[in-house]
OpenMM code with the backbone's topology and positions (N, CA, C; nanometers):
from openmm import Vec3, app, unit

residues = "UNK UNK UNK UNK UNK UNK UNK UNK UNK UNK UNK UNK UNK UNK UNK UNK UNK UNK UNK UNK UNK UNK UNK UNK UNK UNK UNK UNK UNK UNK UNK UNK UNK UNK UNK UNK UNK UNK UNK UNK UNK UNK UNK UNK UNK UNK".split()
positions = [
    Vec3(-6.4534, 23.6903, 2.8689),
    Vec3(-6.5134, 23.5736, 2.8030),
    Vec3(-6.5435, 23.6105, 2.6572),
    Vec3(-6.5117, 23.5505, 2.5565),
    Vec3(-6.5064, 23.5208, 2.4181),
    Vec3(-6.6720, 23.4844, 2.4032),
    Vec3(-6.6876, 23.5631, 2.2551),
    Vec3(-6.8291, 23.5315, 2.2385),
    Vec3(-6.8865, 23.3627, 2.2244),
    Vec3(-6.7077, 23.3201, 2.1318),
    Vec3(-6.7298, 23.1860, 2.1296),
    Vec3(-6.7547, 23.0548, 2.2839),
    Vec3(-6.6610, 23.1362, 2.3767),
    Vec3(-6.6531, 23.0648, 2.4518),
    Vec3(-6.8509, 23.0618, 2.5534),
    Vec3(-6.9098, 23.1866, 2.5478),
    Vec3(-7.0370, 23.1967, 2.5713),
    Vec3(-7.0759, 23.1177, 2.4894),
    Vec3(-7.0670, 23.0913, 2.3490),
    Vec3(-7.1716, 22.9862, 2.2632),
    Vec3(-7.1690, 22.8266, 2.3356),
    Vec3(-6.9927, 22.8267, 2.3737),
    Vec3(-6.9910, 22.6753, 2.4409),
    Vec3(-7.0936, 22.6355, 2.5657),
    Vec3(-7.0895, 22.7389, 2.6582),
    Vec3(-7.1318, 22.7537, 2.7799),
    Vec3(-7.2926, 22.7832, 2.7219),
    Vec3(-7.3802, 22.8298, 2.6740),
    Vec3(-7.5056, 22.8010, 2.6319),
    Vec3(-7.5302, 22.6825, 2.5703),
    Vec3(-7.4342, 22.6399, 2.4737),
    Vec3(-7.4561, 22.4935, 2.4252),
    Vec3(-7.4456, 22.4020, 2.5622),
    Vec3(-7.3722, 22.4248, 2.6598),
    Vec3(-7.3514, 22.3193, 2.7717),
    Vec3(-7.4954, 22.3400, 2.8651),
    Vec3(-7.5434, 22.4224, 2.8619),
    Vec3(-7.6323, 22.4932, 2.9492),
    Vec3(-7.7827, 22.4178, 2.9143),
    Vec3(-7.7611, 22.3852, 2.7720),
    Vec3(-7.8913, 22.3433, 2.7054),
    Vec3(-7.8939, 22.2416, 2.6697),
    Vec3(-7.7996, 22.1823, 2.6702),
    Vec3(-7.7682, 22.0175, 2.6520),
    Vec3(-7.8065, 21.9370, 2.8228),
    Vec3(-7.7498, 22.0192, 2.9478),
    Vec3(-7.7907, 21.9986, 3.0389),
    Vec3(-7.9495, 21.9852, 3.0648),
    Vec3(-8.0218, 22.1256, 3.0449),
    Vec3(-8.1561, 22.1612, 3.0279),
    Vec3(-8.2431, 22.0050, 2.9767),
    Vec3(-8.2066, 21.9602, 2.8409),
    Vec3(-8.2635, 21.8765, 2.7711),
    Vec3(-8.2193, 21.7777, 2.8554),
    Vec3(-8.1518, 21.7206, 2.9038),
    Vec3(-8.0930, 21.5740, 2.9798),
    Vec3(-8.2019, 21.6044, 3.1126),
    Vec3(-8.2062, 21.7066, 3.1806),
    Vec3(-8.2779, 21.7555, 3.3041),
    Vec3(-8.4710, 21.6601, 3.2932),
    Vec3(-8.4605, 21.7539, 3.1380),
    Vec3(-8.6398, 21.7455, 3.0991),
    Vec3(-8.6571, 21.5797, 3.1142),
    Vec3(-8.5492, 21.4929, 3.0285),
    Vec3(-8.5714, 21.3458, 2.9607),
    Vec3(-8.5877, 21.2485, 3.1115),
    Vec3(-8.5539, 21.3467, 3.1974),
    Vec3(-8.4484, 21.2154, 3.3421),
    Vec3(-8.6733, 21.2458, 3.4094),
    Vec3(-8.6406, 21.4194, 3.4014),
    Vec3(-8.8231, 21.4147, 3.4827),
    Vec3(-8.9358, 21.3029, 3.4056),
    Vec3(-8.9378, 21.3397, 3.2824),
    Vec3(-9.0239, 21.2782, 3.1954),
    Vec3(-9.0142, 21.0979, 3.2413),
    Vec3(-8.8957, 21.0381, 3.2292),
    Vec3(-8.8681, 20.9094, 3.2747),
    Vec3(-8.9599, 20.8987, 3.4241),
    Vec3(-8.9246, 20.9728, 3.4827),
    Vec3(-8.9509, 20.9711, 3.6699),
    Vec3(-9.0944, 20.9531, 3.6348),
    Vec3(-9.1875, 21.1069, 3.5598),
    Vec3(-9.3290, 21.0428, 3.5409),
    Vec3(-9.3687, 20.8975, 3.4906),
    Vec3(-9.2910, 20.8944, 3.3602),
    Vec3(-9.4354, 20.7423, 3.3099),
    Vec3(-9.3726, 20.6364, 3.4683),
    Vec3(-9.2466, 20.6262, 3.5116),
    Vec3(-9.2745, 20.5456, 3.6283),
    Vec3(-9.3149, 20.5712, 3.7088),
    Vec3(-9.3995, 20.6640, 3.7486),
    Vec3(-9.4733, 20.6839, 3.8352),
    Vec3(-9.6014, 20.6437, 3.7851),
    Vec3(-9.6306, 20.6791, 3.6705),
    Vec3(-9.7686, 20.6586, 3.5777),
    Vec3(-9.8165, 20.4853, 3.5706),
    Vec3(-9.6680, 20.4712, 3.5669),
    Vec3(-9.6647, 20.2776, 3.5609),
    Vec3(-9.6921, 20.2195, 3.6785),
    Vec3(-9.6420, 20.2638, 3.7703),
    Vec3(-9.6097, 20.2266, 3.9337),
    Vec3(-9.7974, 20.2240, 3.9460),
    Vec3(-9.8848, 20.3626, 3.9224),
    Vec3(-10.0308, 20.3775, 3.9544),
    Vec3(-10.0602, 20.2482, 3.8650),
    Vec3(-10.0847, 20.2403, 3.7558),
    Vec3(-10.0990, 20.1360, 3.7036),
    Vec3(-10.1121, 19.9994, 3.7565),
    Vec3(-9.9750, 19.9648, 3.7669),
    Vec3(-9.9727, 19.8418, 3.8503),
    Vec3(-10.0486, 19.8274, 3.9770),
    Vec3(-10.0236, 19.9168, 4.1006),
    Vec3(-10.1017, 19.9559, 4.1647),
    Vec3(-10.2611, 19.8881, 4.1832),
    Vec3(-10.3696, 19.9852, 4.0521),
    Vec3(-10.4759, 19.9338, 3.9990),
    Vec3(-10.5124, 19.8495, 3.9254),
    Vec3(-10.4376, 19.7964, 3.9165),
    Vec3(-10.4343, 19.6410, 3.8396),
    Vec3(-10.4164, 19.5323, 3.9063),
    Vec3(-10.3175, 19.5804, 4.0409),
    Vec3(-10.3350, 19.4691, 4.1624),
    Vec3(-10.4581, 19.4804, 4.2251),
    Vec3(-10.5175, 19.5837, 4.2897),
    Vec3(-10.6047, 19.5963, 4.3615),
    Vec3(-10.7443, 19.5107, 4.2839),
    Vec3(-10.7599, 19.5531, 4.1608),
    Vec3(-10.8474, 19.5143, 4.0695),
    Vec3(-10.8835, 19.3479, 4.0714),
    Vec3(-10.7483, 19.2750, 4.0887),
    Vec3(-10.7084, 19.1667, 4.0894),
    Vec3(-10.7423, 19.0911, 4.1914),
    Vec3(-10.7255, 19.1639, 4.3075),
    Vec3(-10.7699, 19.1133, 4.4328),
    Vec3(-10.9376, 19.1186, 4.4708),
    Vec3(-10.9816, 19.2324, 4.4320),
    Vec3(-11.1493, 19.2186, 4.4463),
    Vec3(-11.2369, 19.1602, 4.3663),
] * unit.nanometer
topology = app.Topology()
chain = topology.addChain("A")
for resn in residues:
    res = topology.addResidue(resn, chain)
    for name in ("N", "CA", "C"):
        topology.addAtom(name, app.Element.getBySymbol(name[0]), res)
């Protein structure tokens, strides 16, 4: 393996990494939203 071809394969590695972080981060605020709504129904009802 070529040093260059390692630069590709770390660039792919970390481009993955960052797509990984953005997809969790998404999953939280809808989860964050989901509680939200949640307490905003309940709130609604009492």
């Amino acid at each position: 393996m070529t040093i260059e071809e390692m630069k590709a394969l770390l660039a792919k590695i970390a481009d993955t990494a960052i797509k990984a972080q953005e997809l969790d981060d998404i999953r939280r605020a809808r989860q964050a939203l989901n509680i939200i709504w949640v307490d905003a129904g309940e709130s609604v009802r009492s």
